[in-house]
Structures are given as C-alpha cells and as structure tokens.
C-alpha positions, -999 to +999 in steps of 0.1 A: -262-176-442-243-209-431-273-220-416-294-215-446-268-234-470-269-262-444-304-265-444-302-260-483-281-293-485-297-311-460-331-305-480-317-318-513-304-347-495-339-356-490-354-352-517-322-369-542-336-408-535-375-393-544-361-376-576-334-402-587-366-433-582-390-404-601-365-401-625-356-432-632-392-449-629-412-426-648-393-403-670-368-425-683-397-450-699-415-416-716-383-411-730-376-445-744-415-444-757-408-413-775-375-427-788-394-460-799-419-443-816-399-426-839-380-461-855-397-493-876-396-517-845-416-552-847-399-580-831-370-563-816-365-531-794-331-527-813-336-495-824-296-485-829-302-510-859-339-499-868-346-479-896-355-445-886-390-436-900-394-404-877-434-392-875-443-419-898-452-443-867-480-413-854-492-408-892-499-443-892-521-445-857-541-410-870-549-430-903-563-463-880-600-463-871-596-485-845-574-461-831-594-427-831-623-452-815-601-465-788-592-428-783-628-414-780-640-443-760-611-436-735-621-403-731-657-403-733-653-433-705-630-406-684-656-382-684-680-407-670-661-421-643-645-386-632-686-373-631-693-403-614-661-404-590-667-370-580-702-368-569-703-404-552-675-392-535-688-358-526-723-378-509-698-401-493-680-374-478-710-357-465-725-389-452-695-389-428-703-355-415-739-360-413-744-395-395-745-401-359-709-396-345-710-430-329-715-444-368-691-424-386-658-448-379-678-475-394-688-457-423-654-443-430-640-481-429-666-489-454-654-464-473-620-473-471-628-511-482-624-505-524-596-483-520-577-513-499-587-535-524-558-539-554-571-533-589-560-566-603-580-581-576-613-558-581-613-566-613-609-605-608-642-602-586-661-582-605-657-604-635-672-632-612-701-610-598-710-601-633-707-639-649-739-650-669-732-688-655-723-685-616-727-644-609-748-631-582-756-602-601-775-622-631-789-643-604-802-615-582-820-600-618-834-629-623-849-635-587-863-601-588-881-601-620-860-577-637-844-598-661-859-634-677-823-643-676-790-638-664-774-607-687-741-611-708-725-584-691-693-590-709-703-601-740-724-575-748-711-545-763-734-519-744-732-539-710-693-545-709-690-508-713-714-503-687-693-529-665-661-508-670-679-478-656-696-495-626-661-513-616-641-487-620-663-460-603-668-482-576-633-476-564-629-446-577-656-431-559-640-445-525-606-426-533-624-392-542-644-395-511-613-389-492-597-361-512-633-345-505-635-356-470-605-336-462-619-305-478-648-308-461-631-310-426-615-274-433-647-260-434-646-237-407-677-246-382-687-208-375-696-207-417-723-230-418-734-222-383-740-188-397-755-201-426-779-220-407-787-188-385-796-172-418-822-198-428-801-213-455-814-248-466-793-278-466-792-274-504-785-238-507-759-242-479-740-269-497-740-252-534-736-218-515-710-219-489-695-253-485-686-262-523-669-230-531-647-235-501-638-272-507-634-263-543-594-264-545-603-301-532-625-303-560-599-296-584-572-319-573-596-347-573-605-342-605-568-339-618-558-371-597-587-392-614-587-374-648-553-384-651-559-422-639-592-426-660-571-418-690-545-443-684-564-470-670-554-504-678-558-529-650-594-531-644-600-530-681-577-558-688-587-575-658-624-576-665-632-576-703-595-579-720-606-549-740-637-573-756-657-579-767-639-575-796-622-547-793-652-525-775-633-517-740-603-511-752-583-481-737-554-464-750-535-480-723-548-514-733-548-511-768-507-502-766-505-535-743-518-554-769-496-540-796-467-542-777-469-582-759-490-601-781-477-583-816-444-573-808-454-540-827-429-521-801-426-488-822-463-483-830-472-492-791-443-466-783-464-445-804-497-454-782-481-445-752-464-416-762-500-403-773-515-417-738-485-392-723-497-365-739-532-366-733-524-367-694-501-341-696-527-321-713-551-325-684-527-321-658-520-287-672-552-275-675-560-287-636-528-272-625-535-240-636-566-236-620-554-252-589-526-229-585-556-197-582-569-211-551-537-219-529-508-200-525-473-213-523-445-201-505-417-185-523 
C-alpha cells in the first residue's frame, strides 16, 4: 500500500509540468476566447469595462455570409486534405514495405523531408514554385505544352484553392504516412503469409486483412489531421493571405484578420470559440470510435 501511494505521487509528479504548460497554453486562451466573445470589444481587450452583450457576438457571425462561406470552405477543404492525407500516406507506407530493403532508408528519409520542413517555410516556397513571373511550376507548363502561359495560381479563385490543397497535402501526406507506417509494422508476418498461401491478391490482401488490422491507425490519423485541417492557419496565410479576396480564407484565418488588422477582439473571440467547437466535435466523434479498437488499462 505504501508502495502504491509512492508510486501514486511520484506519477503525479511527472505529469504536474505537462498539465500546468497544457493548462496554461491551451485551456486558458479557450477560456479567455469564450469570455471575449461574450462582451462588445473593438480596440481594447478591456472587457471588465466592455459592455456585456452575451450571445449577441455569435448572432452576429450566423447572420454574415462571409462567415457561413469561410465555414463551408474550411470544411469542405478538410475533407479534401484528410482524403488526400490518408491515402498518400497509406501508398507511402506500403512503398516502404514493398521496395528493395537496401532502398527503404532512403525512401523513409524522403518521406521525412516535408514533415521536417516548418509550415511557415513550406508555405514561403510554395508561393515561389507556384509564381506566374519566376515559378518553376508555370514554367515547366509552359515547356511542356500544357499551358500557353504561366497559370495565376494565386490569383485565380479555382487555382488558389487548388494551391491550398496541393501545399497542404504535400505535408500532410508525409505525417500520415508515419502514423500508417507504424500500423503497418504491427501486422503480424504469419497473416499475410497465410493470405498469400491462400491465393489472395495483392488487392484483396490489402482491403482484406491488412486494412482492418491497421484500422485503429486509421482512425487516429484521421483525428490528428481532421483536427489540424480545421484549424489550419499557417500555410493559408503563408501562401494566399486568404485571397484572393477573401476565397482561402479559413476559420482560423478569417479570426486573424478580425482580430490584428480590425481590432474586432470580441467577434474574432467569437471565430475561435466557433473553430474550438468544430474540433472538439471531431475529436469526439474519432475518440469514440478509437476507444472500440484498443483497450486501456484500468
């Protein structure tokens, strides 16, 4: 019993820094969101001397086209990238298991490459490759026929939304590869030499017997880039500013703007609050079904 209350304390002693930082870092600011959100605040974050206005803040963003677009775009652009994430990263992961051994190091450093790479930074070189006027992109169109000249890529509407996608799933598809390339590794070896043994296809062994087992891996993929497709900020500010206009702009984005460039603190509270909620939402729903396929000990 003394042992058990020593190991007790020395177990909460661990985790206090990891709970005070999560705390303090992410809790406290969803809390001072919500709090915003719920006072008339333009110009000053003063809310002990703002007029309260409770809900009013939220009826106002429901009443705003611009917002309900920003919302749909954020999520219909989540349910691209996560598609797109998912099964890049699932052929990634194969690839790894399927090449020569002597090439899979080099492959998994490939790999690795857009992970490493910040997002401010991704998105600072992608809005170079993807310049009408110096881009290697345009330029490589144009040498091979495709295009007469060099695209707008982000000035027009349909291709900066494409751009979003393409940036954003190229390192997105690098970090679900490795979620998946774990899952993959548990795959006991005796399943899919029995599944060979049984004249099962490549196809029909995949779809079969490896993607049901990996499927926990599956699922906290998906709630890892759910979550961070629906918050995203830094590669859409990065690359198009949330333009043109105001055709890329994210939930995450839009809230920026409201909140630095005018000063609208309590209706950008309101933004993020919203944001919150959304990702909460998902993470719920991915939770749940995560928590049928492992077990935890009591």
């Amino acid at each position: 019993m003394v042992a058990d209350r020593a190991e007790t304390r020395i177990g909460l002693a661990l985790v206090a820094p990891a709970v005070i930082g999560l705390l303090v870092l992410n809790y406290y600011p969803i809390l001072q969101s919500a709090l915003y959100s719920l006072f008339a605040l333009d110009s000053s974050t003063d809310w002990l001397r703002a007029r309260f206005i409770g809900l009013r803040n939220y009826r106002d963003v429901m009443q705003s086209d611009q917002f309900w677009y920003t919302l749909f775009f954020t999520v219909g652009f989540t349910v691209v990238v996560v598609a797109l994430d998912i099964s890049l990263g699932m052929l990634l992961a194969l690839a790894t298991f399927y090449v020569p051994r002597g090439a899979r190091g080099l492959l998994r450093a490939i790999i690795i490459v857009p992970w490493a790479i910040p997002k401010v930074i991704q998105a600072s070189m992608w809005r170079w490759m993807l310049n009408s006027d110096v881009g290697p992109v345009g330029d490589l169109l144009v040498r091979l026929g495709i295009a007469a000249e060099p695209p707008l890529f982000l000035v027009d509407r349909v291709l900066a939304m494409g751009s979003v996608v393409v940036a954003y799933t190229w390192k997105g598809s690098s970090i679900a590869a490795f979620f998946l390339m774990g899952g993959l590794a548990l795959i006991p070896r005796e399943v899919i030499e029995s599944a060979i043994v049984d004249g099962a296809s490549a196809v029909r062994r995949f779809f079969s017997v490896m993607l049901p087992i990996v499927m926990p891996t599956v699922y906290v993929a998906l709630l890892y880039r759910s979550q961070d497709a629906l918050r995203v900020f830094d590669v859409i500010y990065g690359l198009t500013g949330g333009g043109p206009g105001t055709a890329t702009d994210t939930l995450s984005s839009f809230a920026y703007t409201a909140y630095f460039r005018y000063a609208q603190f309590g209706r950008a509270s309101t933004y993020a609050v919203v944001t919150f909620l959304l990702v909460a939402v998902v993470g719920v729903f991915y939770i749940g079904r995560i928590k049928r396929n492992f077990s935890f000990r009591e």
